[in-house]
C-alpha positions as CSV (number, residue, x, y, z in Angstrom):
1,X,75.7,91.0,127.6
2,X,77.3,88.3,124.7
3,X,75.9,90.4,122.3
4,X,74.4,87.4,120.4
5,X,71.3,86.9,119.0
6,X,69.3,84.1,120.5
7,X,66.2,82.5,118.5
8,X,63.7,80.9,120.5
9,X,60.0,79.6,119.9
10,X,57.3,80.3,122.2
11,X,53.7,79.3,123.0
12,X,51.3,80.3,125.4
13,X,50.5,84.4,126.7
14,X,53.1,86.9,127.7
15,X,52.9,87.6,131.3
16,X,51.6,84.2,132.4
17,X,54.2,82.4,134.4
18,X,57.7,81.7,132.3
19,X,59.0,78.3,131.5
20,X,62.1,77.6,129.7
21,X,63.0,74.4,127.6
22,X,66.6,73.8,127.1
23,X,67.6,70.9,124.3
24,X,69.9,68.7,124.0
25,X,72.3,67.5,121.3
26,X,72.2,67.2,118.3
27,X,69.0,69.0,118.1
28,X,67.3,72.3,118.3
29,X,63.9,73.8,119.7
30,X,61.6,71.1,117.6
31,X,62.7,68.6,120.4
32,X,60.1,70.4,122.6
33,X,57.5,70.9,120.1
34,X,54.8,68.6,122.1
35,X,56.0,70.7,125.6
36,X,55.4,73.8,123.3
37,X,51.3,72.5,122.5
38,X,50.9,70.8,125.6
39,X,51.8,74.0,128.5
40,X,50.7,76.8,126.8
41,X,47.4,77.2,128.4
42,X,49.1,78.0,131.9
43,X,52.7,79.1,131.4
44,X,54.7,81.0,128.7
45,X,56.5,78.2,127.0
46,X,59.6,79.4,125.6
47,X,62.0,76.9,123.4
48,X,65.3,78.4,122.6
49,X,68.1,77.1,120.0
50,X,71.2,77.1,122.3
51,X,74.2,79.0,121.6
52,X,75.8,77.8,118.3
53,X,72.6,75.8,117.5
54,X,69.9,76.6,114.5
55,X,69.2,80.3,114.2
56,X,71.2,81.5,117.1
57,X,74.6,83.1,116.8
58,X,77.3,80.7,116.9
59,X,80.2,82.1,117.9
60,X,83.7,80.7,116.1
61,X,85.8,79.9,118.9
62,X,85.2,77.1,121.4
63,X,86.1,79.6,124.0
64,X,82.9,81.0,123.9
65,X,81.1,77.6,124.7
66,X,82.4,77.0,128.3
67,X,79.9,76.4,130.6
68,X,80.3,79.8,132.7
69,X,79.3,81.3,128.9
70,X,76.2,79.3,128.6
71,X,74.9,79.7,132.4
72,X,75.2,83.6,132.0
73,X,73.3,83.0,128.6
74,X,70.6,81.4,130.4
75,X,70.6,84.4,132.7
76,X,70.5,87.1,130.4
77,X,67.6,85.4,128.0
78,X,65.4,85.3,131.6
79,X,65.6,88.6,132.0
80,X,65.4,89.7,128.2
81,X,62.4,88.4,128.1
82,X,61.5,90.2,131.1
83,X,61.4,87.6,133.9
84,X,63.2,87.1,137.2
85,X,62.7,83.4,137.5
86,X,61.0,80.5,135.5
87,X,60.1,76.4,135.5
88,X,63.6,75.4,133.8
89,X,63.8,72.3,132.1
90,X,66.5,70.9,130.4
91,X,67.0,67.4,128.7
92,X,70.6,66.1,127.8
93,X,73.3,68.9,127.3
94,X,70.4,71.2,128.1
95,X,69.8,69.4,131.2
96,X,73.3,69.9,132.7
97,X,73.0,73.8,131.4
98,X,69.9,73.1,133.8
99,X,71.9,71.7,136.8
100,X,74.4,74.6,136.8
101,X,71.7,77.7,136.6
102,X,69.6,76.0,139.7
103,X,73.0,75.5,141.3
104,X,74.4,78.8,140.1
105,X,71.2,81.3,140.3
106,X,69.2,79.3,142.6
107,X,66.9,82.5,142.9
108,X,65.9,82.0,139.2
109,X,64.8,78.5,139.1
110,X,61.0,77.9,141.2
111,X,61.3,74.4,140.1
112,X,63.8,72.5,138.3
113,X,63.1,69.4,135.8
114,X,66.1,67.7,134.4
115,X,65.4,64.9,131.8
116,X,67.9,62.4,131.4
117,X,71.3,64.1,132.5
118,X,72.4,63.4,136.1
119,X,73.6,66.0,138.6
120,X,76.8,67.1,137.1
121,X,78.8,65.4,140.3
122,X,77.2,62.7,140.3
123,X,78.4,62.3,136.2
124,X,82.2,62.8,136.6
125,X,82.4,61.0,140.2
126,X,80.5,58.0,138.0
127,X,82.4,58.0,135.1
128,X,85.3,58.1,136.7
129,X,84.4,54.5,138.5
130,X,82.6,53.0,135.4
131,X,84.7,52.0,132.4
132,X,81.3,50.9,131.1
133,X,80.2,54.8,131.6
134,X,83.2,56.3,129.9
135,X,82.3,54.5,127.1
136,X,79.0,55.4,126.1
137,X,80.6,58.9,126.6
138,X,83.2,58.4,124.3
139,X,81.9,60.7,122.4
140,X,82.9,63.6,124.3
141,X,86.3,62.7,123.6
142,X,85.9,62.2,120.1
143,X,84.7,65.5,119.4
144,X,87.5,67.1,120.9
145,X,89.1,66.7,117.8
146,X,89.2,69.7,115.4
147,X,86.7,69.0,112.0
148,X,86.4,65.6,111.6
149,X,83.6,64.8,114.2
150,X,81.5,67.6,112.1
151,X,82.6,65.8,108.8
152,X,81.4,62.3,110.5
153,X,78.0,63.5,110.9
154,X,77.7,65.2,107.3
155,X,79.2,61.2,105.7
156,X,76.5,59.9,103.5
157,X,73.6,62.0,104.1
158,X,73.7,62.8,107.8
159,X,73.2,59.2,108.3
160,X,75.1,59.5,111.8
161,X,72.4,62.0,112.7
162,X,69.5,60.0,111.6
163,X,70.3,57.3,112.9
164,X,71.1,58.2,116.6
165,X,67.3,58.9,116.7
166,X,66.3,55.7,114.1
167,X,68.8,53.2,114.8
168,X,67.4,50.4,117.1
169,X,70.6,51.2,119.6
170,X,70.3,54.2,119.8
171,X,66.2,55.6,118.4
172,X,63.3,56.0,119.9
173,X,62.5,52.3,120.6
174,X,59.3,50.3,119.4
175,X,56.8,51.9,121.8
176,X,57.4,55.3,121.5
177,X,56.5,58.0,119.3
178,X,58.7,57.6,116.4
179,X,59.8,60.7,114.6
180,X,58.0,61.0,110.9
181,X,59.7,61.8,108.2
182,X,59.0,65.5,108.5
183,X,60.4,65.5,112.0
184,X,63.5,64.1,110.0
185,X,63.4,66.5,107.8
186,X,63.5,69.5,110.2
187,X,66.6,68.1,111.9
188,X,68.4,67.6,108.4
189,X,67.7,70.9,107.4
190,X,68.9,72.7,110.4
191,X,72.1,70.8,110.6
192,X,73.0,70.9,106.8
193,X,73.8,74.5,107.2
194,X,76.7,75.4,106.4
195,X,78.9,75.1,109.3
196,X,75.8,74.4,111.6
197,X,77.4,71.3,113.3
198,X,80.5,73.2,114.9
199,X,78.9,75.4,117.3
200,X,77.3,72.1,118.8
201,X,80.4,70.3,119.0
202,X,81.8,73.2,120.1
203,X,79.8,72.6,123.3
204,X,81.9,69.3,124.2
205,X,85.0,71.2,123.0
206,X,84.8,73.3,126.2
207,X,83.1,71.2,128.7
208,X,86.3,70.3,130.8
209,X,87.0,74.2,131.5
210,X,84.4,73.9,134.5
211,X,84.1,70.5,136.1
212,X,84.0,69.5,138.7
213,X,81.9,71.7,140.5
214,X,82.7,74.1,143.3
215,X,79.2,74.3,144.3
216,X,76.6,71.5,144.0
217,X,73.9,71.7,146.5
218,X,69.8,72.3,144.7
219,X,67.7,73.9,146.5
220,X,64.3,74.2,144.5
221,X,61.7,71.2,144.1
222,X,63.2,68.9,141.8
223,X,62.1,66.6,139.0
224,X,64.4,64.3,137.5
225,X,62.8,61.9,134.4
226,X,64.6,59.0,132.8
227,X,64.3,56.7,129.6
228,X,65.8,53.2,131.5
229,X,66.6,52.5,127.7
230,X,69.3,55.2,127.1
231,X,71.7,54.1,124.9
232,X,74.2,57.1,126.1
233,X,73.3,57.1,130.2
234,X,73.4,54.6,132.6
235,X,70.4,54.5,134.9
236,X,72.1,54.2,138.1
237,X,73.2,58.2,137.7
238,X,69.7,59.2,138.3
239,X,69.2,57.7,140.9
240,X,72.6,59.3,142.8
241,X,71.0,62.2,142.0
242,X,68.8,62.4,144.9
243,X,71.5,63.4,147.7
244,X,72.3,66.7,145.8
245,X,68.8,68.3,146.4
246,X,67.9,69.3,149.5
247,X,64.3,70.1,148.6
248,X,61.7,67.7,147.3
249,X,63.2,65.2,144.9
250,X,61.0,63.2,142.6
251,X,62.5,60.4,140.5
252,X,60.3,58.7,137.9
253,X,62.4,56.4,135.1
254,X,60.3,55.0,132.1
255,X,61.8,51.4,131.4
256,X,60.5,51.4,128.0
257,X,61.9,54.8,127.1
258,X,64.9,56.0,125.6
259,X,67.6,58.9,125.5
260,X,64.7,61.0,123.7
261,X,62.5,61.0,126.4
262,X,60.2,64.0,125.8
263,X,60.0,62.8,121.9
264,X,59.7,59.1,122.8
265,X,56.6,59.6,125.5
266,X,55.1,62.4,125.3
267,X,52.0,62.4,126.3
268,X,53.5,60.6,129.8
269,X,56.2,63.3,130.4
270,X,54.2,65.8,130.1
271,X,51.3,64.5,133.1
272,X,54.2,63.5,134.7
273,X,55.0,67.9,134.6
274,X,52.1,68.5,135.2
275,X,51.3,66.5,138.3
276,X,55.2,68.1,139.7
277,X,53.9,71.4,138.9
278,X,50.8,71.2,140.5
279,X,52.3,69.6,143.9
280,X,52.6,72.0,147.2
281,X,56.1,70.8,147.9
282,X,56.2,71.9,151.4
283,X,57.2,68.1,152.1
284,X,61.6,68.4,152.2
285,X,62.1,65.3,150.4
286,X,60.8,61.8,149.4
């Protein structure tokens, strides 16, 4: 209904069941490329580039980044690609996109898997009572400003952008799956574009036009997975969590992992999917 063009990468038969992988920022589809190999034999896995991000249309006014925008986005994709309903997972800004289509179109979402992002209550009730909180997010306030947080990132060779995924603060930490140099590569190239950093940022532009919530109750089987080292999260959030679903809540936080979870451990998020997937969840809650 936008009238935007949405780019998305998918794996796996059309017709087998749909499941939907929704990024985070500052990246793009690639940040599901081992989902992509790893559920295509049973599902059809399909990674978009969000609103404003990589090959999708980005819109020029933040306006057309509020959340209500990007929930109906969600929405329309689904049933574009000629679904009713799907496995959603989201991961960081993807993962509260996530939050708000279980809690907004609960009829879409069989099961919901959120990776590092609380429920958006829990978020702004925490943040509110955690100074410590409201700094790691300080960012959302920065990049309310008009230009400069975009000409931050471009400032000696994107080295804001590489290093939020090299830098020992911040990267994927010793025991994870470092990203290679080609991995690199593909994130430099899609954010060099001209102008391909605002519809992003835009994304934080517009994020106090809907919170808090009117609605928060989840009603689907839930999975919520956490990196214990995130540099931009606090750990006690996911926890919280749990008293918003009233379904089957699993929590399972990876003390060695960080913000980049499904980058950083792959090969244990995704048995860690699978074994949620595969689960009758007739049991209410654990």
């Amino acid at each position: 209904d936008s009238g935007l063009r949405f780019h998305y990468v998918a794996a796996g038969e059309r017709g087998k069941p749909l499941m939907l992988l929704l990024h985070g920022f500052p990246e793009f589809w690639y940040s599901w490329r081992h989902q992509l190999r790893e559920f295509k034999s049973e599902y059809r896995v399909v990674a978009l580039d969000l609103r404003g991000y990589g090959e999708t249309d980005a819109p020029s006014h933040k306006e057309n980044y509020k959340l209500d925008c990007l929930i109906t986005d969600i929405k329309d994709i689904l049933e574009s690609l000629g679904y009713n309903k799907c496995v959603l997972i989201g991961h960081d800004w993807g993962g509260l996109i996530a939050w708000l289509v279980a809690i907004c179109y609960p009829e879409m979402v069989t099961k919901l898997i959120v990776v590092n992002f609380p429920h958006p209550s829990v978020f702004t009730e925490y943040i509110l009572r955690h100074p410590s909180q409201l700094i790691k997010s300080g960012y959302y306030f920065f990049f309310q400003m008009p230009w400069f947080p975009e000409f931050m990132f471009t400032v000696n060779d994107f080295k804001v952008l590489k290093s939020l995924f090299t830098s020992q603060a911040t990267g994927i930490g010793r025991k994870g799956c470092r990203l290679t140099a080609e991995d690199i590569e593909a994130y430099l190239y899609v954010f060099s574009q001209p102008g391909a950093l605002t519809g992003p940022i835009n994304h934080y532009r517009s994020i106090f036009s809907c919170l808090p919530l009117q609605h928060h109750e989840v009603i689907m089987p839930t999975l919520l997975l956490w990196g214990e080292r995130d540099a931009f999260m606090e750990v006690e959030m996911a926890e919280m969590t749990r008293i918003y679903v009233k379904n089957h809540f699993r929590l399972t936080i990876l003390s060695e992992a960080s913000h980049w979870l499904q980058q950083d451990q792959p090969d244990i998020v995704n048995k860690l999917i699978w074994t949620f997937l595969k689960e009758e969840t007739t049991r209410k809650r654990e």
